[in-house]
N, C-alpha and C positions, 0 to 999 in steps of 0.2 A: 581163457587166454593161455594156461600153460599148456593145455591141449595143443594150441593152434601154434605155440611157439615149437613144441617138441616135434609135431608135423614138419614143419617149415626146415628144420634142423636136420630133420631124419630124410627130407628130399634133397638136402643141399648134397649129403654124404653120400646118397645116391648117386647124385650127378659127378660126387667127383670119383666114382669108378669108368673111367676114360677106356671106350673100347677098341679103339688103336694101340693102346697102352697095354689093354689086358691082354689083346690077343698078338701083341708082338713078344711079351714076355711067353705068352704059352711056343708062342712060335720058335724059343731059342735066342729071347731077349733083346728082339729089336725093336728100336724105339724113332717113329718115323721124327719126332722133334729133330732128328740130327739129319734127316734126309731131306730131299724136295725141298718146297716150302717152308720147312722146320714147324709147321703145324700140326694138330694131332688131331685132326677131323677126317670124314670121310673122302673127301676130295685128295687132302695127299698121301689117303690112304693108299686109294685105288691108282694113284700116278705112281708110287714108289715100291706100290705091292700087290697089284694086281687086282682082278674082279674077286676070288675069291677071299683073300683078306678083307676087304673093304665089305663084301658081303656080312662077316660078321660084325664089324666095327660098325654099320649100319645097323644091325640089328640090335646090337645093345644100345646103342646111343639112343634111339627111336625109344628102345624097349623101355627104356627108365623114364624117358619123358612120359610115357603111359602108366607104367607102373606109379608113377609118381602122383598123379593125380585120380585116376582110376581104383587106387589099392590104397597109399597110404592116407589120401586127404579123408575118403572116408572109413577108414579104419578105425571100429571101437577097442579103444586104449585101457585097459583094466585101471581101476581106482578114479579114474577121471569121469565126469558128470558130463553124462551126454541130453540134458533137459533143456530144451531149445526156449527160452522164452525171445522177444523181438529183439533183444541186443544180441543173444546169441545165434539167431537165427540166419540176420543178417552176416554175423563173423563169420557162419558154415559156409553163407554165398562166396566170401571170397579166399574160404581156406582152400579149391582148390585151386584158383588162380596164383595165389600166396605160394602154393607148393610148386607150379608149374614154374614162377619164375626163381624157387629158387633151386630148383635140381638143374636150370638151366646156366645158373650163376655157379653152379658146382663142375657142370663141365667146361666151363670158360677157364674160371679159377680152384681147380682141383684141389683139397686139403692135402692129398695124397700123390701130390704127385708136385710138389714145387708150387704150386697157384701158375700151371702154364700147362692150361688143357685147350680145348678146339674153338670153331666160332659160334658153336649153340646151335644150328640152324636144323640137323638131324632130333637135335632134344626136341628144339622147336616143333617140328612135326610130329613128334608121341608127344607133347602137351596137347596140341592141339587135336591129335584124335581123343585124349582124354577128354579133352573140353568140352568140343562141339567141333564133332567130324566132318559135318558140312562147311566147315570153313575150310577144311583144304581142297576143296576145289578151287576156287580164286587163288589160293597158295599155290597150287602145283599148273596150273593154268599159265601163269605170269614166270613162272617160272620158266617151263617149255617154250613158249613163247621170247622170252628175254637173250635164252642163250642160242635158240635156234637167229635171231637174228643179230645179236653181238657177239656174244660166243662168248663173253665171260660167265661163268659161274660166280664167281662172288658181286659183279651184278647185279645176278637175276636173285641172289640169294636176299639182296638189299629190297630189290624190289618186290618179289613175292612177300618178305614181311612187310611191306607197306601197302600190298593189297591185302593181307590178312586184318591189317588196322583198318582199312577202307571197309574191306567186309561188316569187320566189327561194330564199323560206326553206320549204316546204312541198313545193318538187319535188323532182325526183329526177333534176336535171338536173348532167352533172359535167364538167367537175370545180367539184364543189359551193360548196366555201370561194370560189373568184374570180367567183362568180355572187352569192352571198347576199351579201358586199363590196361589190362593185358595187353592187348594189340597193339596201344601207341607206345607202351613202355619197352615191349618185344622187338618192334619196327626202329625205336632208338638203339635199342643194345647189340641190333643185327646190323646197322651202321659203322656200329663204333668200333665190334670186334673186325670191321671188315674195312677198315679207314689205313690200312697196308696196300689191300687191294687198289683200292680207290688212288691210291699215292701214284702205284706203278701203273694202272692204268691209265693216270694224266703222263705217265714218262714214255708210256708206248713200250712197256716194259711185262705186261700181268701176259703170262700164258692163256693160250684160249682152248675151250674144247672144241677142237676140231672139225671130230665128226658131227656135231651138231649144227658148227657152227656154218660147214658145208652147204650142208641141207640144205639151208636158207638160203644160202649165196645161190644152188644150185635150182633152185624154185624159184628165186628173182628173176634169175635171167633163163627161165624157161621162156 
């Protein structure tokens, strides 16, 4: 159990190094919370600083959701007992789920940075190539698919984590229970950080991605 706590701890601190944050301070210390959106994800990355800014800010946000589960969940920890009997066994199942949600609760709620970091949705996808890579296809699928025809990104951000819990609950991927977990508690928390959006787009208010959202429009009426 201390194991699994000090894991779970050492993902959260992960998640709260915010990569809009890091690389606006390497930038000359700009900090997009005060710009666009006042978000610190990669979406108002890339509105308020372009593709190559946002290039990095994806990269680490991604990069820690994998790191997190990929490197620290099974990490042997000096002095700590790694002897698996059935009650341990089963804890290993979901220490890297355990990790995955909480480096993503670190970049929601930053230690280091005020408790006022992004909407998870980039962590989201390096958990979930930690996890079980086959499950971002249904994720990035729903995705493409969402904005090409409404055009909102926090949308399709809602609903690609609600095909990643659909995924979750219809495969046959295991150990099954820390996967479907994951997925429906994932699909709740990418709601909740994204229930701004949802507001302004009842007000006819939420920006759209344009060029995507084109596309569609522009293939409809082909």
């Amino acid at each position: 159990m201390t194991e699994f706590v000090i894991k779970v701890l050492l993902s959260y601190l992960l998640g709260s190094v915010i990569g809009s944050l890091l690389v606006g301070r390497l930038r000359g210390g700009v900090d997009i919370r005060r710009l666009g959106s006042g978000n610190a994800g990669g979406t108002n990355a890339l509105r308020t600083q372009g593709k190559s800014f946002a290039f990095w800010v994806m990269l680490i946000d991604i990069g820690k959701g994998w790191v997190a589960t990929r490197v620290i969940a099974p990490l042997a920890l000096p002095g700590l007992s790694s002897q698996l009997g059935a009650g341990a066994q089963q804890t290993h199942e979901w220490l890297p789920v355990a990790c995955g949600i909480a480096v993503i609760l670190g970049h929601i709620y930053p230690l280091w940075y005020g408790f006022r970091g992004g909407k998870g949705v980039a962590t989201l996808v390096g958990v979930v190539l930690g996890l079980e890579p086959s499950l971002l296809l249904p994720m990035l699928v729903t995705w493409l698919l969402a904005v090409v025809l409404f055009g909102f990104v926090g949308l399709a951000s809602i609903l690609a984590a609600t095909a990643l819990a659909v995924a979750a609950a219809v495969g046959t991927w295991e150990p099954r229970a820390p996967l479907l977990t994951f997925g429906v508690l994932t699909a709740m928390l990418i709601a909740f950080t994204h229930r701004f959006n949802i507001a302004r787009m009842r007000a006819g208010t939420e920006p759209r991605a344009r060029r995507l959202w084109m596309l569609g429009l522009r293939r409809g009426s082909a």
